[in-house]
Each structure stands twice: as C-alpha cells, then as structure tokens.
C-alpha positions as CSV (number, residue, x, y, z in Angstrom):
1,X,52.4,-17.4,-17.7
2,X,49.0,-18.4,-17.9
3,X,45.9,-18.9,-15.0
4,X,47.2,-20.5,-11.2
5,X,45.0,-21.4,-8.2
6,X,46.8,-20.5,-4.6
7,X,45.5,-22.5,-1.6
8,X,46.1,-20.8,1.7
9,X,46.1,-23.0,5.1
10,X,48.2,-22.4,7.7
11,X,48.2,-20.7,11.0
12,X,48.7,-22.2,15.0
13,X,45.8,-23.3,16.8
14,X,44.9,-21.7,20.2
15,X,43.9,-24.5,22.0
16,X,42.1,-28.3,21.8
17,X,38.7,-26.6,19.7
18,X,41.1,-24.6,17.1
19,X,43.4,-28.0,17.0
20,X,40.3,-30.3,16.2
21,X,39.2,-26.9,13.7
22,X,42.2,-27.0,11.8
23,X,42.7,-30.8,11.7
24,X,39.2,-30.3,9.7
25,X,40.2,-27.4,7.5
26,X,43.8,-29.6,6.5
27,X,41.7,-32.2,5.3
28,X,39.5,-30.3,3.6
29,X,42.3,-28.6,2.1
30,X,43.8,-31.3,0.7
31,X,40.3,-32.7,-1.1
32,X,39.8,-29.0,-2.5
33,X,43.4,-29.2,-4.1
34,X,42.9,-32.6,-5.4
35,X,39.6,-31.6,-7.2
36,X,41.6,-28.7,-8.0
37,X,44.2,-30.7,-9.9
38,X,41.7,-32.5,-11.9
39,X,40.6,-29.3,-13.9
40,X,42.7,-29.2,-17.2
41,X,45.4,-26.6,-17.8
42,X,45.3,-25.5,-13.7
43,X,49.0,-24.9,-12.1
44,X,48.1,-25.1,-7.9
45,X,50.2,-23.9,-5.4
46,X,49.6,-24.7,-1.8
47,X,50.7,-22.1,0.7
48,X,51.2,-23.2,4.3
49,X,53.0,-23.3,7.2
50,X,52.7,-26.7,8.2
51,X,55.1,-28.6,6.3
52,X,53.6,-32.2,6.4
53,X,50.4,-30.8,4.9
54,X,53.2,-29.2,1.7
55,X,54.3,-32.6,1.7
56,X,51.7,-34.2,0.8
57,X,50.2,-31.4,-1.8
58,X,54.0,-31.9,-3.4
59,X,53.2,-35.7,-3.9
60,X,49.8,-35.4,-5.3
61,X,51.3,-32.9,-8.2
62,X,51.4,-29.2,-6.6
63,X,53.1,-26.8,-6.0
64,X,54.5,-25.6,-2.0
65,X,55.2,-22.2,-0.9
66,X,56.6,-22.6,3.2
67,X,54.9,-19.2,4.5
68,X,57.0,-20.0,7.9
69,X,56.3,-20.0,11.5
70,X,55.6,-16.2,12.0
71,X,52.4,-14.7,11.5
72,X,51.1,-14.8,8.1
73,X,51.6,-12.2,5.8
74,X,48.3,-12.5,2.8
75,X,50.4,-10.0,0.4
76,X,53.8,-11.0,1.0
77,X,52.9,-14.7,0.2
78,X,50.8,-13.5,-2.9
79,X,54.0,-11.6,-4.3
80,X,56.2,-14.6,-4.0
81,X,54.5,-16.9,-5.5
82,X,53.8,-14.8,-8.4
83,X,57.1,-13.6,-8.9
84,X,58.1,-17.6,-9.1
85,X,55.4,-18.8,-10.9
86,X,54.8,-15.6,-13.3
87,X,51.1,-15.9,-13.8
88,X,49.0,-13.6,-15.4
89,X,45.8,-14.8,-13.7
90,X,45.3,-16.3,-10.4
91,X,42.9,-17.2,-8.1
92,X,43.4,-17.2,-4.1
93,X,41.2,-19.2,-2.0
94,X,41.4,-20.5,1.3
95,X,41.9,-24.2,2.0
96,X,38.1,-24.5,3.4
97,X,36.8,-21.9,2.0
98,X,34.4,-23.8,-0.2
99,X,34.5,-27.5,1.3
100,X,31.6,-28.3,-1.0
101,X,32.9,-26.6,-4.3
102,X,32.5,-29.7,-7.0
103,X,35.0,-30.2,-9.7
104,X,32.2,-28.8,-12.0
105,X,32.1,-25.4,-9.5
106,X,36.2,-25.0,-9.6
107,X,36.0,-25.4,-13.6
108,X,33.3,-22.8,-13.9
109,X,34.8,-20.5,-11.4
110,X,38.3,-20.8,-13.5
111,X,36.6,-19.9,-17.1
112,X,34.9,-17.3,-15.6
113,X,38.3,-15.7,-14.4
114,X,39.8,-16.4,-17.9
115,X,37.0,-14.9,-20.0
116,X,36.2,-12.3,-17.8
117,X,38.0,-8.5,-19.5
118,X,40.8,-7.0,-17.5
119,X,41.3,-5.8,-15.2
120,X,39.0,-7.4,-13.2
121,X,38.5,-9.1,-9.7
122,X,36.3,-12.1,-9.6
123,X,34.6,-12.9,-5.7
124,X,32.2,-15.0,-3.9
125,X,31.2,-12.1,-2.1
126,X,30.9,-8.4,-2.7
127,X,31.4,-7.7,1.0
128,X,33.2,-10.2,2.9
129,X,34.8,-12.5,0.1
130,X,37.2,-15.5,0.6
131,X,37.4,-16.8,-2.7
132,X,39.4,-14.3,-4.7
133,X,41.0,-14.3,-8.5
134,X,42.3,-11.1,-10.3
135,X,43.7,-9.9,-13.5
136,X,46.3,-9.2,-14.8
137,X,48.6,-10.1,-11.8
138,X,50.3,-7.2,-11.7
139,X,47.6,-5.2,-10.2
140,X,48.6,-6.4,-7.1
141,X,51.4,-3.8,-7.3
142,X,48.9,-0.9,-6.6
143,X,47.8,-2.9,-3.2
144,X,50.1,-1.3,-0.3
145,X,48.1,-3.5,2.7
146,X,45.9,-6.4,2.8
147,X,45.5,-8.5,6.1
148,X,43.1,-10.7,4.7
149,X,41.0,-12.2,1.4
150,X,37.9,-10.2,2.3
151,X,40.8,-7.2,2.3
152,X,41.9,-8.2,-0.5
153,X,38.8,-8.3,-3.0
154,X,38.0,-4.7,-1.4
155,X,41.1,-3.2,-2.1
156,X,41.3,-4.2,-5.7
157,X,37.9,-3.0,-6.4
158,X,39.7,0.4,-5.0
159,X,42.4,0.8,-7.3
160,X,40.1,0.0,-10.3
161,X,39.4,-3.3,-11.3
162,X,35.8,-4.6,-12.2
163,X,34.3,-6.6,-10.1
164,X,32.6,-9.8,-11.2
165,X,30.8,-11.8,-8.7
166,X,30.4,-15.2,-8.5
167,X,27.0,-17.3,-8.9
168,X,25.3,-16.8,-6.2
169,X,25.6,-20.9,-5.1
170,X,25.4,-21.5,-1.4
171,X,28.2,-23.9,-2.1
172,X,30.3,-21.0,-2.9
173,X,29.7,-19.3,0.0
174,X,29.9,-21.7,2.7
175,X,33.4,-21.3,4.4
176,X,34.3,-23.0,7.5
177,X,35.4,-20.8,10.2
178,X,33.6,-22.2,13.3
179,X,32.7,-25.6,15.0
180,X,29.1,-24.3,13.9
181,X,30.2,-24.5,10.1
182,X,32.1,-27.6,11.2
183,X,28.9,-29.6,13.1
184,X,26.7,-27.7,10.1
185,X,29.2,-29.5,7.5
186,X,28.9,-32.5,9.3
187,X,25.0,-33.0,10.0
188,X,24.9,-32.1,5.5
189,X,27.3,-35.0,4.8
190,X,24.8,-37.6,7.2
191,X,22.2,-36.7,5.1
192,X,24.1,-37.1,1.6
193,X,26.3,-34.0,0.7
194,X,29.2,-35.4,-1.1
195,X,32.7,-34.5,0.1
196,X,35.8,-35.8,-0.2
197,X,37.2,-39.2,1.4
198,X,39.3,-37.1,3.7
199,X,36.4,-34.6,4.5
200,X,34.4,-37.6,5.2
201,X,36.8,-39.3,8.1
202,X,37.6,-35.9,9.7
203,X,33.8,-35.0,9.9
204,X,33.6,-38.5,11.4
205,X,35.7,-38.1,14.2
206,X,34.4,-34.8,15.5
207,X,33.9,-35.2,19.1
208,X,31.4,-31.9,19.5
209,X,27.8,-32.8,19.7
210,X,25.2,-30.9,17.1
211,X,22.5,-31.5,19.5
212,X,21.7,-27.8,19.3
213,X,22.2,-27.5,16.1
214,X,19.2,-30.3,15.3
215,X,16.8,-28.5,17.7
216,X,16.7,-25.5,15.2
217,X,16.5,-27.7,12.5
218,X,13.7,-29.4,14.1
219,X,12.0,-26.1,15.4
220,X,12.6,-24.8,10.8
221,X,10.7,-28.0,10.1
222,X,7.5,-26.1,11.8
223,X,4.7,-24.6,9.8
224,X,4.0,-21.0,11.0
225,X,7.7,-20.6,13.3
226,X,9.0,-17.6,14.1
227,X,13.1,-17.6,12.9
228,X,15.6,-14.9,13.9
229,X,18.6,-13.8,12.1
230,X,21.4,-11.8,13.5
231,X,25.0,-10.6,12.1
232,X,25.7,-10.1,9.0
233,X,22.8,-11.4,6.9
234,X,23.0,-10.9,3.5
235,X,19.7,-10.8,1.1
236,X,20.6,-14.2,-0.2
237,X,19.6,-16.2,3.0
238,X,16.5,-13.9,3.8
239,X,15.3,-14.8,0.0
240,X,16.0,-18.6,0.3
241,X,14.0,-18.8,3.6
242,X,11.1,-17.3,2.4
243,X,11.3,-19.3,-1.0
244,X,11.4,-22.3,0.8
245,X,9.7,-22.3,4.5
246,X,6.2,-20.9,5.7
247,X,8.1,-19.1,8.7
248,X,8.4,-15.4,9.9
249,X,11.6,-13.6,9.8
250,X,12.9,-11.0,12.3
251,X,15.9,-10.2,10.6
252,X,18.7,-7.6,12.2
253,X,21.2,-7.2,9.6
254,X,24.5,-5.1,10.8
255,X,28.5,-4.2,10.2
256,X,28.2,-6.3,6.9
257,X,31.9,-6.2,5.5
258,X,33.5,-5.8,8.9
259,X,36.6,-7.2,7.9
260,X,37.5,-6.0,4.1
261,X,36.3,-2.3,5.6
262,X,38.8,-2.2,8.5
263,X,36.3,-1.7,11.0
264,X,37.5,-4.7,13.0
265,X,40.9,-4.3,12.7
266,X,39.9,-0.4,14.0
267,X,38.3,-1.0,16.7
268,X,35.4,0.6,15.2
269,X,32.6,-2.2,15.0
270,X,29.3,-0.4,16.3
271,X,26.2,-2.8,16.9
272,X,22.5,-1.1,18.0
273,X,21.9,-4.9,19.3
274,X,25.3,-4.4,21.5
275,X,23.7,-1.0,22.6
276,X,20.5,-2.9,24.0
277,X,22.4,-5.4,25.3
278,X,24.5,-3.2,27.3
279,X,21.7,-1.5,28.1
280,X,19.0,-3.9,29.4
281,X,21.8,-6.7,30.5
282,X,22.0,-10.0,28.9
283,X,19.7,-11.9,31.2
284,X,16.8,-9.5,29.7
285,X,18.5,-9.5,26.0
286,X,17.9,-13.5,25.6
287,X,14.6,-13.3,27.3
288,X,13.5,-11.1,25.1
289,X,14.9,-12.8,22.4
290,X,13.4,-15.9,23.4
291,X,9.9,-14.4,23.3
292,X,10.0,-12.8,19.4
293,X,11.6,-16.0,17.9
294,X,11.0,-20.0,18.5
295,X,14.6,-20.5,17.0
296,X,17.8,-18.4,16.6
297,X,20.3,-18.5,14.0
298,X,23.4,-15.9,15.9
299,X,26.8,-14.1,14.2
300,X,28.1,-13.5,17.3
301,X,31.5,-12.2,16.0
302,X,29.7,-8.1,15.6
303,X,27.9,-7.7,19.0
304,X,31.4,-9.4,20.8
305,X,33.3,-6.3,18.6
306,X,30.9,-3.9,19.9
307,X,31.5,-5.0,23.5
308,X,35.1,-5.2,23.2
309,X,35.3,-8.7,23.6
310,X,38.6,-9.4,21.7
311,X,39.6,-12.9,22.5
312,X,41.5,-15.8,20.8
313,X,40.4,-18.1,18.8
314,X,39.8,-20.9,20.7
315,X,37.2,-18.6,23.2
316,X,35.3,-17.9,20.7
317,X,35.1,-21.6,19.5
318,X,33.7,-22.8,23.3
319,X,31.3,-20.1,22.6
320,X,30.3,-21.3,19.3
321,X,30.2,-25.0,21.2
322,X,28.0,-23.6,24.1
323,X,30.9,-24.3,26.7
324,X,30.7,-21.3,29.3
325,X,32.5,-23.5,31.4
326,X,35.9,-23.3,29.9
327,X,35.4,-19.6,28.8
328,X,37.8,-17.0,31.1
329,X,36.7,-14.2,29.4
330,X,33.9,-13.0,32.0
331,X,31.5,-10.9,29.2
332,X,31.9,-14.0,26.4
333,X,30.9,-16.3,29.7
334,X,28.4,-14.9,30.8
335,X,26.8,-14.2,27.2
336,X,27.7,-17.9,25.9
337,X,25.7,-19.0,29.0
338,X,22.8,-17.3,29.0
339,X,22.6,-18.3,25.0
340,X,22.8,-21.7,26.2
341,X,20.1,-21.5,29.0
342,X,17.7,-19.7,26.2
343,X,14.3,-21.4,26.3
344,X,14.4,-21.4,22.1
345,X,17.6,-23.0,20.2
346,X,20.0,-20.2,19.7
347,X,23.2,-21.5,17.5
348,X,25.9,-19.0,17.7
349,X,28.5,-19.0,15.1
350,X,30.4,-16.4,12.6
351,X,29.5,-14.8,9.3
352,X,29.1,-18.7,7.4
353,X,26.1,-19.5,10.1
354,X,23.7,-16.8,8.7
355,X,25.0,-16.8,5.3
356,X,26.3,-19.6,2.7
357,X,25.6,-22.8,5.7
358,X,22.2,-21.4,7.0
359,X,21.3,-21.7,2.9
360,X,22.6,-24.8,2.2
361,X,20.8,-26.5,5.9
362,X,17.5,-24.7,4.5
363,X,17.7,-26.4,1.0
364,X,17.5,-30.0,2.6
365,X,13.9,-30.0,4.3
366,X,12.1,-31.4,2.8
367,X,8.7,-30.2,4.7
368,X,10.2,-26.8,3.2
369,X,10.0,-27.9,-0.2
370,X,6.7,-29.3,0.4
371,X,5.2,-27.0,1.7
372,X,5.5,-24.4,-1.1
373,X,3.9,-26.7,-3.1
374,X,0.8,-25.6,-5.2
375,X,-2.1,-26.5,-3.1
C-alpha cells in the first residue's frame, strides 16, 4: 500500500532526429528517477520497453515493468503495475516530462498528492497534462480508454474526482517533446540551469544547431518588439511576457487540449489560421506573418492537424529543425521552408515551445528584468 511514482519511457524512434530525441529523453529519464529515489518513503517503478534503460533503473534501486515491443498500451501498463505493487496513491509521469523538476519540486508534488482529499486527481495542466497522480487507485477502474497522460487526467476528472492543479512553476510544465524543447533545454543549461550529470552529457552532444533559436532570443532582448504566439498558448506565458518584457503580443490561441479531448485522435482538429493559410497560400501566410511580428514563437502541431498533415515523428522533428530538405511530405515541406526563409525568426515546435520552455527562456533576460525596473 501506500504512495508510488511510475516513470513511463519507451517507444521506437522513427528515424536519426527521433533516435538522437529519445537518447535525450533516456537520460533524462534516468536523472528524474534518481532525484526521484532520493525523496523519503517513495516506491518508483520504471516502465519501459527498452530493457537496458530497466536495467539500469533495477541497479539504482527501482522498480521495472517490460511494457514489450508492441505499441504501448497507457492503461494496460497502469493496471499492472498497480495490481503488483498495490498502491493506494500513485503518480504517472513521463520520463522527460519535467527535466528540470528539483528534488525539492518531486517532494512537494508527492505531499500534495498525499494530503490532498479523495478522490482526487493532481496535474500540471488542466488541459493538456503529462504529470498525473490520483487517488485512491482504484478509480482507475471507472476509466474504459486512455491513449495518453493528457487522456488520462481528462478522464478522471469525468468520472468524478477533484482536480487539484499543480503550482503553476514553468519547471513543471516544460516537457520535452521536440528538438525545439531539446535545443531550448540545452541553450538554459549554457547559461546555468542545473540538470543532472546525464542530462548534462546528452545536451552536450546534440549535433542540431540553435542558431534560430538565439535569433528570437536576441530579437526578445529588444525594447518595443513585436512577439507572436501561435498554438496552444495558455494564460500563463502571455502573463509572464508581459511581467517581464516591454514587447507587444499578437497572440492566437487555438485547439487548447487537443489531445486529452480526442480531437486529434478524431480527426477533428479545426484551426481559423489553417483556414487562412489554405486560403491565401503559405508564401502570403509567412509574409504576412513576417510583417505583424519581428519574432515568432510557432505550435505547429494544430495548423499541420487542420491540414491533414499526419506524419511520423521523425517529419515533424526536420520541421521543428528547419530541414525541408529531408521532409517527403510535400505540404510539411513546403510549410517548414517557407518558415525557414521568413525574414523574422520563426521557431516552430509543439505545445512545450509556447508554453512551460517559452517561460522558463523569458525568465533569464536579464534586459527583461531590467527593464521593468522602477524608473
């Protein structure tokens, strides 16, 4: 009985950019369990499908549940680990889901779970959450489907439990999904973010440059710019911007909770950007992008659902990367170019870009800080 943590990482990559990706998310894995291992009274199992990675969790203390080789099954992994381990409490995360969660975060995030009055569902995020903990445990017995954690939260909040959210901490909300996270991770550790030791040596050895990526940040660092937002921008990231920076905000905020509401899995995703984009072309999209906004912060993943644009992983990665070249998907080509070719810097990326990373990037400039200053 008692409280357990569940680590998910698993899955096969789809090419070199989802290899490199997942090499990342393993190591980050394994630092997140450690830290995990340090809070007192914690049981962790680590659920995967790569069985060096369980390996290596069963020598450093934790538990292994082998999810196999076949596609990954969120609820059938949750009840098995449960029936072995007979919890009452427990708290499903993703390996990378928080690569910058301190010991002090994982201890706070536990008592809240304890102390919070069941049932209950404890998140990160009331619309697209990734860090999930629920009690009692057998709840989960009124869930019939969940593909996903962002499913998962939504579907317990369903059946009736209360939900608690998390502090609202950009650490807690920065999951790496992308090589944008991944580059955005990276250029954070350079200037001081601690992670752990094997964080530190994957980061090291990306071979993507963030060249883009420091364009914006340079273009930020400007009194009086004009920023763009697109996706699925939450509240938090408008109000740290305009805490922090004398900028301007065009904000365009759609299909927030995709994911937990089935939408994407439907085929159902509509965007009014993918409307305009389909109807003026892309060439006159990112031109007119370019002349509203000196920098561009981009979820891609909602206007690609509008257009249809269902590719694997590792398509979406080049995108994310800027490379149009090795992109076979005409539509994604053609759009991941003419981002590229954009007069302004336009990082594309997923839900993390705009969200819990866009945050955490904000918080280091200085100029922002000093800027809002009493004059």
């Amino acid at each position: 009985m008692g409280t357990g943590v569940l680590l998910l990482e698993g899955g096969s990559a789809s090419g070199e950019v989802d290899s490199t990706l997942q090499a990342l998310r393993r190591a980050i894995a394994m630092d997140t369990l450690i830290n995990w291992l340090t809070v007192p009274g914690t049981q962790v199992v680590l659920a995967s499908g790569n069985r060096q990675l369980l390996q290596a969790a069963e020598k450093l203390g934790a538990g292994r549940y082998d999810t196999g080789g076949g596609p990954f099954r969120l609820l059938d992994t949750l009840r098995a680990v449960l029936q072995e381990q007979k919890w009452q409490r427990v708290l499903c995360m993703g390996g990378a889901a928080a690569p910058l969660a301190t010991r002090q975060d994982l201890t706070e995030i536990l008592g809240m779970l304890q102390a919070a009055p069941e049932p209950a569902v404890l998140m990160n995020n009331p619309l697209s959450a990734d860090i999930v903990g629920f009690s009692p445990t057998s709840c989960l017995a009124g869930i019939q489907a969940a593909g996903c954690d962002n499913d998962l939260a939504f579907q317990l909040c369903h059946i009736g439990l209360r939900r608690v959210l998390l502090p609202p901490e950009p650490r807690l909300t920065f999951d790496l999904d992308t090589p944008s996270d991944a580059l955005l991770l990276q250029w954070l550790v350079e200037r001081g973010q601690p992670v752990g030791e094997r964080t530190r040596q994957a980061l090291a050895g990306l071979p993507w440059d963030g060249w883009r990526l420091q364009a914006a940040v340079d273009v930020l660092a400007r009194p009086g710019c004009e920023v763009a937002l697109l996706g699925r921008v939450g509240p938090g990231v408008v109000s740290e911007i305009n805490q922090r920076l004398q900028c301007r905000l065009r904000v365009f905020s759609e299909e927030r909770g995709m994911k937990a509401l089935g939408r994407l899995a439907s085929r159902s995703v509509t965007s009014l950007l993918g409307h305009y984009y389909q109807a003026v072309g892309g060439a006159e999209f990112f031109r007119a992008l370019g002349q509203v906004a000196d920098v561009a912060f981009f979820d891609t993943r909602v206007l690609l659902a509008h257009l249809g644009c269902y590719v694997e992983a590792e398509q979406r990665f080049c995108s994310d990367l800027g490379w149009w070249r090795e992109i076979t998907h005409p539509g994604l080509r053609e759009f991941t170019r003419l981002a590229w070719q954009t007069e302004v810097p336009v990082v594309l990326g997923g839900h993390s870009l705009v969200s819990g990373g866009l945050r955490l990037l904000v918080a280091t400039l200085p100029a922002g800080r000093e800027r809002n200053s009493p004059e």
